[in-house]
C-alpha positions, 0 to 999 in steps of 0.5 A: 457401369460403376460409379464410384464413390467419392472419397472421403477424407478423414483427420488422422490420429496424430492430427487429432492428438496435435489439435487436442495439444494445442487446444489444452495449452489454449485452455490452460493459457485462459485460465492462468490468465483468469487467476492471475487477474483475479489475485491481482484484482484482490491486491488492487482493491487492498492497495487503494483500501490501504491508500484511503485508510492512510489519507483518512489518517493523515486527515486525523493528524491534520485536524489535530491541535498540534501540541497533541500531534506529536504525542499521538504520533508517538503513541502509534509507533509500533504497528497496529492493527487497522480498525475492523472494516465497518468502521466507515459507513462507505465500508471503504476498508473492505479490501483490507484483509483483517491483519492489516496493520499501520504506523506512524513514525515522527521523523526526527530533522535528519530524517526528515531532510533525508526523506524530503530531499534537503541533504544539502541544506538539513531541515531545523523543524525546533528551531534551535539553530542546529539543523538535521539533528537526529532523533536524540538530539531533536525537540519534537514538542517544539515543531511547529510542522511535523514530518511523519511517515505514514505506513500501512501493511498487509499480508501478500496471501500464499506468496507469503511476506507483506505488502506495504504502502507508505508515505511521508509528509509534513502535517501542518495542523489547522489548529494551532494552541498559541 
């Protein structure tokens, strides 16, 4: 008597070559997603150096005496170039890539009651009795709050173009020359 033997059952060509498609598209899936979390682990940490150096700004402006607020505002108009990244003992600047650059803008009234929110009723930041004056008309010497916007930016790399964070905000100095 013959025995036979049992059949064995093997993939054939298009399945191999299907499973081998599906897996490519998986691996390429995987690594995509691997850059893509990096490049936007890279943009996260430049955004939160960006935020500390701009509150760290802010903090400069707020210890200033206020008679000088308004010249250093005016000093740093243009933009400029953010201090190499071992200025701070914490390194808290490292995200930054070096050509990064920041500014402030003295906002005038109109400005000013724009940013904030007071259109209907315009800011009078010298006291003259004219509110919402723009920028020609307004006094800055003689604000005793100083509206100032803030910015900070930063190369978006290979996309090209910048990345910007910017923020306004009154600065009430805590020291005052009366």
């Amino acid at each position: 008597m013959r025995t036979r033997m049992p059949a064995t059952r093997a993939f054939s060509m298009l399945e191999v070559m299907f499973a081998v498609a599906i897996l490519t598209v998986a691996i390429f899936g995987v690594l995509a997603a691997v850059g893509a979390n990096a490049q936007l682990r890279e943009t996260t940490r430049a955004s939160d150096a960006a935020a500390k150096f701009l509150r760290d700004r802010m903090e400069l402006y707020r210890s200033t005496e206020i008679d000088d607020v308004v010249a250093l505002a005016q000093s740093e108009t243009s933009w400029t170039g953010v201090p190499a990244a071992n200025t701070r003992a914490d390194g808290a600047y490292a995200g930054l890539p070096p050509t990064a650059q920041y500014r402030v803008v003295l906002l005038s009234e109109a400005e000013a009651s724009a940013a904030f929110g007071h259109a209907s009723t315009p800011l009078d930041l010298d006291h003259d009795e004219t509110p919402g004056e723009d920028g020609t008309e307004s006094d800055p010497a003689a604000y005793r709050i100083v509206p100032l916007r803030f910015a900070i930016r930063w190369p978006k790399g290979a996309s090209g173009g910048w990345s910007t964070l910017e923020t306004s905000t009154f600065i009430y100095p805590t020291v005052y020359t009366d």
